[in-house]
C-alpha positions in Angstrom: 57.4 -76.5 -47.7 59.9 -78.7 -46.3 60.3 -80.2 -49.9 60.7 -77.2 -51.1 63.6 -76.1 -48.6 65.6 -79.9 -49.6 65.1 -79.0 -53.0 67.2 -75.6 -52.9 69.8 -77.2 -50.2 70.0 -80.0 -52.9 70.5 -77.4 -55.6 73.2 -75.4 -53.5 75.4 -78.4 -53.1 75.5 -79.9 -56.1 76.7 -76.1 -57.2 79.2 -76.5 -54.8 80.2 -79.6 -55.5 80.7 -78.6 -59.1 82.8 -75.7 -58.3 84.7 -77.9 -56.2 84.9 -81.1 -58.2 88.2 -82.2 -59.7 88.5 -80.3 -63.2 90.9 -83.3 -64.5 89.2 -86.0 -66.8 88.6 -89.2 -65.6 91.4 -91.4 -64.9 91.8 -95.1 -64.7 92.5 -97.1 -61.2 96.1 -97.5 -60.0 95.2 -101.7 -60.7 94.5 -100.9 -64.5 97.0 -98.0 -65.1 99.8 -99.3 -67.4 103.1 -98.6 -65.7 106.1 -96.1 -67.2 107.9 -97.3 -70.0 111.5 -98.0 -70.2 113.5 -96.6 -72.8 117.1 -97.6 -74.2 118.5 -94.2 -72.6 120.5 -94.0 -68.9 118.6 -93.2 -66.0 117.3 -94.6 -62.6 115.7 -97.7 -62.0 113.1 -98.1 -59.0 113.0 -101.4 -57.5 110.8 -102.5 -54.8 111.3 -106.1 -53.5 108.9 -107.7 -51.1 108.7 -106.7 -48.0 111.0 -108.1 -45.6 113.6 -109.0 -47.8 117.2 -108.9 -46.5 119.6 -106.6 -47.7 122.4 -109.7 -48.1 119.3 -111.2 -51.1 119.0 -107.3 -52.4 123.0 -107.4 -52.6 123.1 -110.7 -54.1 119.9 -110.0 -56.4 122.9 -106.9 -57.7 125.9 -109.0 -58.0 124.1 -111.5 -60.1 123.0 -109.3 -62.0 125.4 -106.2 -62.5 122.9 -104.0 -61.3 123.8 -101.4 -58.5 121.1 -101.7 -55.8 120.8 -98.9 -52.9 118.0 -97.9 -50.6 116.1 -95.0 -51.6 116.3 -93.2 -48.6 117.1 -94.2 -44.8 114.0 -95.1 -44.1 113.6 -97.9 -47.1 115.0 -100.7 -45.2 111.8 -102.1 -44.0 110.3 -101.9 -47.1 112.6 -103.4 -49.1 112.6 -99.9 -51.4 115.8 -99.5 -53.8 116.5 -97.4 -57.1 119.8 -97.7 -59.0 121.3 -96.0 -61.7 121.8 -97.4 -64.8 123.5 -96.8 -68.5 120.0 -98.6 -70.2 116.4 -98.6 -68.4 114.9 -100.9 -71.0 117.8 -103.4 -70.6 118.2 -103.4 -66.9 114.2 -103.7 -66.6 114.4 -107.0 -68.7 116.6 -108.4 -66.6 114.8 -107.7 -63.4 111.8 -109.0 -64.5 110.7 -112.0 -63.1 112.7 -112.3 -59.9 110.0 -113.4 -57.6 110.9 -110.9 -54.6 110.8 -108.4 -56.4 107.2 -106.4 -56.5 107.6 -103.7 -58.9 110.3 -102.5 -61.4 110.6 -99.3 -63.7 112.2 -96.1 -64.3 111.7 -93.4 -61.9 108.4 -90.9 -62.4 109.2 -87.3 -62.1 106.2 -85.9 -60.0 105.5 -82.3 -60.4 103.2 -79.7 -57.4 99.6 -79.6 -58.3 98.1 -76.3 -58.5 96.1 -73.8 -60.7 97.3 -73.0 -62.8 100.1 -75.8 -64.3 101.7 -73.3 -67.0 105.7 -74.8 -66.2 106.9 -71.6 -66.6 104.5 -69.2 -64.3 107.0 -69.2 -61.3 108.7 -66.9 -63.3 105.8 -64.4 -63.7 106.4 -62.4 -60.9 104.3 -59.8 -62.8 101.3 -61.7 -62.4 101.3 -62.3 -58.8 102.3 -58.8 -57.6 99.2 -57.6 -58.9 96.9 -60.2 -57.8 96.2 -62.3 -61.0 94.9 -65.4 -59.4 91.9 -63.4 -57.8 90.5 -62.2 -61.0 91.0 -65.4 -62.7 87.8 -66.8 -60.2 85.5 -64.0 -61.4 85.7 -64.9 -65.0 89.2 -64.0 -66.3 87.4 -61.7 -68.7 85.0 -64.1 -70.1 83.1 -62.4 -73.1 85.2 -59.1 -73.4 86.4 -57.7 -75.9 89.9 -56.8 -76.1 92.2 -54.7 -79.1 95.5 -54.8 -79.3 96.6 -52.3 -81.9 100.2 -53.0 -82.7 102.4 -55.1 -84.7 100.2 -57.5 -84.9 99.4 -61.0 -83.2 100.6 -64.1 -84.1 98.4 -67.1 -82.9 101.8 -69.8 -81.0 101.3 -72.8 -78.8 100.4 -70.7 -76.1 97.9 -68.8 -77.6 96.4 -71.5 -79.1 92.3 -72.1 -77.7 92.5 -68.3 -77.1 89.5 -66.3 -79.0 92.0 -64.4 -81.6 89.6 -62.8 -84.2 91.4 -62.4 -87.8 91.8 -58.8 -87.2 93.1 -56.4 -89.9 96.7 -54.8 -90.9 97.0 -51.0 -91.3 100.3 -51.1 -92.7 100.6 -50.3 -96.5 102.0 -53.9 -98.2 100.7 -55.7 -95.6 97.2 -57.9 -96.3 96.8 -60.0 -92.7 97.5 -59.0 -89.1 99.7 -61.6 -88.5 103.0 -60.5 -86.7 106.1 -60.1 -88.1 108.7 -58.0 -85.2 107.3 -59.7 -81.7 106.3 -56.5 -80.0 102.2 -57.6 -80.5 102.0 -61.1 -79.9 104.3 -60.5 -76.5 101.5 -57.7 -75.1 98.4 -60.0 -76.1 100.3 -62.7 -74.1 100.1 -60.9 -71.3 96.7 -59.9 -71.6 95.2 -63.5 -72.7 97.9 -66.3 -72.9 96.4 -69.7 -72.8 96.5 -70.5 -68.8 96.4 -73.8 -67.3 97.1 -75.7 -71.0 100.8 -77.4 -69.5 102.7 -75.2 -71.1 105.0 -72.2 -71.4 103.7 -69.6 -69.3 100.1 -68.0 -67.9 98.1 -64.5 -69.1 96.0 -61.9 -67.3 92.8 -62.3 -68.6 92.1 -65.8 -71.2 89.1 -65.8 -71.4 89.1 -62.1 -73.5 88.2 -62.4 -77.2 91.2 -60.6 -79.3 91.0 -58.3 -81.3 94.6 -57.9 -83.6 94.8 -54.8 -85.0 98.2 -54.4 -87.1 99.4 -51.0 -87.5 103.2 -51.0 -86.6 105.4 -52.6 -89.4 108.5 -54.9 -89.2 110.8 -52.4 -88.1 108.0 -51.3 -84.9 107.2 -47.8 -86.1 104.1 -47.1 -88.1 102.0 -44.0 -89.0 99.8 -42.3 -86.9 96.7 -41.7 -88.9 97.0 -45.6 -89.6 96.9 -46.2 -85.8 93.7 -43.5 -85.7 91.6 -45.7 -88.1 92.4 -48.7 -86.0 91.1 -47.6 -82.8 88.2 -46.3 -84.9 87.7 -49.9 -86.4 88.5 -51.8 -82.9 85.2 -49.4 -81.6 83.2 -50.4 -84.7 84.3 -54.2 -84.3 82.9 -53.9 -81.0 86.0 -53.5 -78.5 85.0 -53.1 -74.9 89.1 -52.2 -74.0 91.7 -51.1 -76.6 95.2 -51.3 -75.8 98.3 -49.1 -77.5 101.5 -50.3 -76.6 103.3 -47.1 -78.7 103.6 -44.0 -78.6 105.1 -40.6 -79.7 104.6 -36.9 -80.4 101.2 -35.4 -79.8 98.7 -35.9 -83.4 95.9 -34.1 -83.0 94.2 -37.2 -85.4 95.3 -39.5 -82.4 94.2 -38.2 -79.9 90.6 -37.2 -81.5 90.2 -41.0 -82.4 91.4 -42.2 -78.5 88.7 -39.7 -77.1 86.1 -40.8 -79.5 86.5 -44.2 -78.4 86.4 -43.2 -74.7 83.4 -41.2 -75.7 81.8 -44.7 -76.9 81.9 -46.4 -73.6 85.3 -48.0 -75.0 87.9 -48.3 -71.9 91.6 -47.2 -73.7 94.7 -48.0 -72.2 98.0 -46.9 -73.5 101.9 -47.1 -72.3 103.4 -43.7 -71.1 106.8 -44.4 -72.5 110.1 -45.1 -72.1 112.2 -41.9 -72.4 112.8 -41.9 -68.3 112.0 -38.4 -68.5 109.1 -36.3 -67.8 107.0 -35.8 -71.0 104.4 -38.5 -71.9 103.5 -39.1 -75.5 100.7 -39.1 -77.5 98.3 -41.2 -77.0 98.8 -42.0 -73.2 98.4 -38.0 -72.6 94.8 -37.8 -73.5 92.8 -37.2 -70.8 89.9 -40.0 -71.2 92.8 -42.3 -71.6 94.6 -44.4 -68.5 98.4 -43.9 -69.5 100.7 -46.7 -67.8 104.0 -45.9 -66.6 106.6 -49.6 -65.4 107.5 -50.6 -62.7 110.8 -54.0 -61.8 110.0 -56.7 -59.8 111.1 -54.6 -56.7 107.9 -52.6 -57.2 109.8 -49.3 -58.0 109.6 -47.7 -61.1 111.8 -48.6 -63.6 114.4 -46.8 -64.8 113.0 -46.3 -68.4 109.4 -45.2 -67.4 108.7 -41.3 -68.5 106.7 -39.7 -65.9 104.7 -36.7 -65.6 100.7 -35.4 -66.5 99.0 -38.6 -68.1 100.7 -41.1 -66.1 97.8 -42.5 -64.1 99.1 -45.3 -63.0 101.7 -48.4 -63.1 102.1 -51.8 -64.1 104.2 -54.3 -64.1 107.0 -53.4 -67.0 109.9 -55.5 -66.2 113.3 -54.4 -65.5 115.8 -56.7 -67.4 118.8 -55.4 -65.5 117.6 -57.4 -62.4 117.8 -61.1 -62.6 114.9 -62.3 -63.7 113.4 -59.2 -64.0 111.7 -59.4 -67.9 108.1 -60.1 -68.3 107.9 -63.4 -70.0 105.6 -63.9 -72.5 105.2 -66.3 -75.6 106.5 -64.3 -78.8 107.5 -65.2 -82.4 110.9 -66.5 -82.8 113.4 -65.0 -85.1 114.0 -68.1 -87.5 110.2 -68.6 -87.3 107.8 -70.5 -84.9 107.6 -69.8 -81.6 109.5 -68.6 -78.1 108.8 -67.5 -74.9 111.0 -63.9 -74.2 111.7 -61.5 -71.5 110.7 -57.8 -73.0 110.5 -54.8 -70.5 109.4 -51.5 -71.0 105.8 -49.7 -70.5 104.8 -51.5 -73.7 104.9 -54.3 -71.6 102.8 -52.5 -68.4 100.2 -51.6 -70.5 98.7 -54.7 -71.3 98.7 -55.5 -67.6 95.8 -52.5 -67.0 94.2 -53.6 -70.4 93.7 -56.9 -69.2 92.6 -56.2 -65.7 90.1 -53.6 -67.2 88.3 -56.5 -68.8 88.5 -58.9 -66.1 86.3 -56.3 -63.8 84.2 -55.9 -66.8 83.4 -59.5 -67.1 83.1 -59.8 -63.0 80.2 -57.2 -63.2 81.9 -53.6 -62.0 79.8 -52.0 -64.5 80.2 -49.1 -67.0 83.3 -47.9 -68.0 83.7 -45.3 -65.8 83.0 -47.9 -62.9 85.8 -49.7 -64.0 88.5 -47.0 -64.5 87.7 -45.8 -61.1 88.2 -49.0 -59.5 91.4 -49.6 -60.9 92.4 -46.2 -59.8 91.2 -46.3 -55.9 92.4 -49.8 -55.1 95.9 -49.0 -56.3 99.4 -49.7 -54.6 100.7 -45.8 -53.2 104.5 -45.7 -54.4 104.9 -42.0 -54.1 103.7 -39.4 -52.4 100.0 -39.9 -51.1 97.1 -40.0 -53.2 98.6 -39.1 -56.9 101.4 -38.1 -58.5 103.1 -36.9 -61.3 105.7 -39.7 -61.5 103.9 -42.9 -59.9 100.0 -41.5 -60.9 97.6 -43.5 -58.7 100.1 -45.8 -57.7 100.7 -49.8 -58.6 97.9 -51.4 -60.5 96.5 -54.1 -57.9 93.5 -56.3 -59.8 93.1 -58.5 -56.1 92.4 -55.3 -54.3 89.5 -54.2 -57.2 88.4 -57.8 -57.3 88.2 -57.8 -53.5 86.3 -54.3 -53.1 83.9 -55.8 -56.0 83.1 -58.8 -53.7 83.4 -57.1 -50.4 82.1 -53.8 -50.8 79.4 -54.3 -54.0 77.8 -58.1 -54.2 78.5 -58.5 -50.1 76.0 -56.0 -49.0 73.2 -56.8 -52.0 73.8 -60.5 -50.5 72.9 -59.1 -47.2 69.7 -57.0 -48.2 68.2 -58.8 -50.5 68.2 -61.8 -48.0 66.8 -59.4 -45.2 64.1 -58.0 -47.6 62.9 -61.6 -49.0 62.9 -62.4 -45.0 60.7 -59.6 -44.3 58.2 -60.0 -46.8 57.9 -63.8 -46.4 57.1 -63.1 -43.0 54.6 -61.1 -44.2 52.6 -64.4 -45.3 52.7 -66.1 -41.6 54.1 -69.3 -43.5 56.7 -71.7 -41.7 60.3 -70.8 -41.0 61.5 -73.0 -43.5 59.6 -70.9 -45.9 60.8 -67.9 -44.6 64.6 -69.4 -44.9 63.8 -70.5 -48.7 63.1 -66.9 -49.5 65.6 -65.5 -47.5 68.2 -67.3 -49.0 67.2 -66.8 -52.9 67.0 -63.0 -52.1 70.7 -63.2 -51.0 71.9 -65.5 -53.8 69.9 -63.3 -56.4 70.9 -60.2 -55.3 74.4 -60.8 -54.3 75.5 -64.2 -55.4 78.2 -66.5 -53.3 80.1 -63.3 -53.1 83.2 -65.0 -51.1 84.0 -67.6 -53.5 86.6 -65.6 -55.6 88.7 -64.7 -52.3 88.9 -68.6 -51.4 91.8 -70.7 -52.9 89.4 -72.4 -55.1 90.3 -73.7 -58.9 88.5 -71.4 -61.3 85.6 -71.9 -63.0 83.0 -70.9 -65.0 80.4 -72.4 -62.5 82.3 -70.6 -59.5 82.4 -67.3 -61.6 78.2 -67.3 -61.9 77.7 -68.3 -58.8 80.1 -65.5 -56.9 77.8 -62.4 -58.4 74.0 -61.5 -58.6 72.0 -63.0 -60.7 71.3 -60.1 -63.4 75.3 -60.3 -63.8 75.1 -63.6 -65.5 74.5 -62.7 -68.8 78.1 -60.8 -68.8 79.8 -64.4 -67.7 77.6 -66.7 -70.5 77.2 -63.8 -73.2 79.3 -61.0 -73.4 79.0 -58.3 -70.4 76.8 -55.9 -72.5 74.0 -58.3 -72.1 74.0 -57.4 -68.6 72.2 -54.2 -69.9 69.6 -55.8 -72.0 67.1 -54.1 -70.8 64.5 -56.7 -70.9 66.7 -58.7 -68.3 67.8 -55.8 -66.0 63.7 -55.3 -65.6 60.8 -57.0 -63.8 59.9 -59.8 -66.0 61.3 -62.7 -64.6 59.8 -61.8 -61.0 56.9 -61.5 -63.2 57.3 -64.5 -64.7 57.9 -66.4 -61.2 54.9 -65.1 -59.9 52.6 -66.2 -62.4 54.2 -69.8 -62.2 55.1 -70.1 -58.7 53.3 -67.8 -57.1 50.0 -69.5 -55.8 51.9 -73.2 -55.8 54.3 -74.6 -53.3 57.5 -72.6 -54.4 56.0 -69.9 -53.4 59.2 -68.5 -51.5 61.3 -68.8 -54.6 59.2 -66.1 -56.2 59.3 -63.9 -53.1 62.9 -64.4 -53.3 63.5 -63.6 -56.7 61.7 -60.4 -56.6 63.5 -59.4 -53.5 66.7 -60.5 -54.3 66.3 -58.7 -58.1 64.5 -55.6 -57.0 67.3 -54.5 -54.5 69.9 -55.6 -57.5 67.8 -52.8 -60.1 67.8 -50.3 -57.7 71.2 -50.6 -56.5 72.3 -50.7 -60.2 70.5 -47.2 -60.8 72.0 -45.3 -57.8 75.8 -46.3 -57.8 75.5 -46.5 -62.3 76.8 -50.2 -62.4 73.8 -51.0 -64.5 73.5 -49.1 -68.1 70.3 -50.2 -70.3 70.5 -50.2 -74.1 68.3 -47.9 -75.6 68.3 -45.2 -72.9 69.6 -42.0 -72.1 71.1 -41.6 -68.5 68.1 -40.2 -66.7 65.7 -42.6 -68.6 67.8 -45.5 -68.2 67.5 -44.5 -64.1 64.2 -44.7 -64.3 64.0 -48.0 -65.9 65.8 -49.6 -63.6 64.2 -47.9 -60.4 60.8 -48.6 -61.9 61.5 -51.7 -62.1 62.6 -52.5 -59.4 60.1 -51.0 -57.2 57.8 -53.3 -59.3 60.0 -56.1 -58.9 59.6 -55.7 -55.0 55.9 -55.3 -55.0 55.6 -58.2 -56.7 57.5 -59.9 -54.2 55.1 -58.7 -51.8 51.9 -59.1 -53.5 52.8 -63.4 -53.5 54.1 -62.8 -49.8 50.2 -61.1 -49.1 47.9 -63.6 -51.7 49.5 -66.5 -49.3 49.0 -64.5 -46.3 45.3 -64.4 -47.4 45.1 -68.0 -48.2 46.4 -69.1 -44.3 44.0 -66.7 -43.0 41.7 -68.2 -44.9 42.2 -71.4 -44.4 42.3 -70.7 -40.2 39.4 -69.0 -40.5 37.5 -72.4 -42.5 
């Protein structure tokens, strides 16, 4: 049993090892990593001489040579440390070379904070941090959802480059591709899925969405609305799990039938408010099934622009160009062609914000859509008045706060049943503690996963994302979150399954474990409707899920009782 025990200890650390391991690639040693290269072009030279040399051999060393030596700080004179500045790097590095005290020449190395992620530009997304970006980007960052952006279209730059960008389709008479040609598209799908961590330009939301580019606004940003209607139709037939409409405008009854359609198929819509700074939101952000965005500046007040009233649920980060700084940058296209990274603000711009935080907590395992639209509403910011409001709805869109309620308040407490239940019932057996610890700890990891991770400062990962959730929640991480409601997973086969192979042998507790852990996951699932089986309707797809899992625990306990017999049995010989 003991073996048993090192064998999951072993298996826990090398998981944590992997979540923790150092995501750059290999690098040679310091003794066999060639040195910077000196170019014909001014800069500054470092120079270390041997340690001990005197300044009056540093000073002649500079005379000799023409070559301005000073210590590199005050505290350089010990180790001989100097730099100088020089009109040619390559030059003055030639002549250096060779002077025997000297243990080191070449041009100073610009060294840059290391951090997650190393997009040169994110310091400037102030948008990204006031809602709590980095949190969300540990539970996935929206790995294997769907997202359409129905707009001008999207343009694949630098920076969206090894983002999942579907060719999508162009509504607009004239047009064949989906390709953008006015900016307004490619700037909101930035903010949703920019490549983050690549080096450059700047970071998104959620990259690890699939897009889907739906053009349906033309060069000039205006575009008709029955051709918008057949693209959020065609986004729900594509398979969109979030659709987000940056535009707006007068009510069309055709509009808002296709927005409530989509809602209607499980499809979460998100769609700006406006920016008439009146009350009076437009058409499609009034529908009712819809979650209409109004902005708010980097002072966390709305903006100026932002139309209030009915249909604002809540707000997002918009950008308020009047304030330094105050744009939300994004990669766009660039007017003479290629690529830029641009300051926009408006609820355009606040919109995608939601959009993308509605996937991430679909990835993470929040459940249906419903689930996820009211997490993002109860873990808002209050700006207003308490509770809602016509001007501020809900309040300030905070994806931290949902990520942390997931963790806390959802795969927390499984963690803590499932391990008590797969305690219990290995107890049942009158095996060893070790046993009894084996179980206990697959019925928390099974049931709840490492739920903490995500609220540590760790890197993010794709290993870190599995392991921070429940086991029946990896599908949605490796596969796309509706496999999380195959209904052949969210069932009792693989406690089955562990029974048959494990149950009589030495792993015994594993199988104990995993029926605990997953029995207390299907029946959670069917109370609170985080779990939603293909193929059912809502009171059969209930029953599923509580059959199962009442199976799934029996099972559990049947392998706890056959080695219960079998000691007894054996005390009894």
């Amino acid at each position: 049993m003991y073996k048993a025990l090192s064998l999951v200890c072993m298996v826990v650390l090398l998981a944590l090892l992997w979540v923790l391991r150092d995501p750059s690639p290999h690098q040679a040693g310091l003794d066999d990593a060639p040195g910077p290269v000196a170019t014909h072009q001014a800069g500054v030279l470092v120079v270390d001489f041997l340690d001990g040399t005197s300044e009056q051999d540093i000073q002649g060393l500079a005379a000799r040579t023409g070559i301005p030596l000073a210590y590199s700080s005050s505290v350089s004179e010990d180790e001989a440390l100097t730099y100088a500045t020089v009109d040619d790097l390559a030059d003055a590095q030639a002549l250096l070379a060779g002077e025997p005290s000297i243990e080191a020449v070449e041009p100073a190395v610009t060294m840059v904070a290391m951090g997650y992620p190393d997009d040169p530009r994110y310091d400037e997304q102030w948008n990204l941090r006031m809602i709590g970006t980095p949190t969300g980007w540990r539970v996935g960052a929206g790995r294997g959802v769907k997202v359409a952006v129905i707009d001008t279209g999207v343009t694949q730059g630098p920076d969206l480059e090894g983002v999942r960008v579907r060719e999508g389709m162009s509504f607009v008479p004239g047009v064949d591709t989906a390709q953008d040609d006015q900016g307004h598209g490619t700037h909101v799908a930035g903010t949703i899925a920019q490549a983050t961590h690549n080096g450059l330009g700047v970071a998104g939301l959620a990259p690890k969405v699939t897009l889907l580019p739906y053009k349906v606004l033309d060069a000039n940003g205006s575009g008709r609305s029955d051709h918008i209607a057949a693209a959020v139709d065609q986004a729900v037939d594509d398979g969109a799990d979030v659709i987000n409409l940056s535009l707006g405008g007068g009510h069309s009854d055709v509009l808002h039938l296709a927005v409530e359609r989509a809602a209607e198929a499980g499809v979460i819509v998100v769609a700006a408010a406006g920016n008439t700074g009146r009350e009076g939101v437009g058409c499609p952000a009034h529908a009712v099934n819809v979650l209409g965005v109004g902005s708010v500046g980097p002072n966390s007040t709305p903006a100026p622009y932002t139309t209030w009233g009915e249909g604002v649920d809540l707000m997002g980060p918009g950008g308020d160009t009047t304030l330094p700084g105050g744009g939300v940058l994004q990669e766009t296209i660039a007017a003479g062609g290629g690529a830029e990274f641009k300051a926009f603000q408006g609820t355009s711009m606040a919109s995608p914000h939601v959009a993308g935080a509605a996937a991430v907590l679909l990835g993470a395992g929040v459940g249906t859509p419903a689930r996820v639209r009211d997490l993002l509403l109860s873990t808002t910011t209050d700006l207003g008045e308490p509770g809602f409001d016509t001007r501020t709805g809900y309040g300030l869109l905070d994806l931290g706060a949902a990520v942390r309620h997931l963790q806390l308040r959802v795969f927390a407490p499984l963690f803590g049943v499932g391990g008590l239940l797969a305690l219990l019932m290995a107890g049942l057996a009158k095996r060893s503690k070790g046993a009894a610890l084996v179980a206990a700890s697959t019925g928390a990891l099974v049931a709840g996963g490492l739920f903490f991770l995500p609220l540590l400062p760790l890197e993010p990962s794709l290993m870190g994302s599995l392991l921070s959730r429940g086991l029946l929640h990896w599908p949605g991480a490796l596969l796309g979150h509706d496999w999380t409601h195959f209904p052949l997973w969210a069932s009792a086969a693989l406690p089955i399954l562990a029974a048959v192979l494990l149950g009589t042998g030495r792993f015994w507790p594993l199988a104990v474990g995993l029926g605990a852990g997953l029995g207390v996951a299907l029946i959670h699932g069917a109370v609170i409707g985080q779990l939603d089986p293909w193929w059912f309707s809502d009171s059969w797809a209930t029953g599923w899920l509580v059959v199962n899992g009442v199976i799934a625990l029996l099972i559990a306990v049947a392998v706890a009782g056959l080695q219960r017999a079998e000691a007894t049995g054996r005390m009894e010989a």
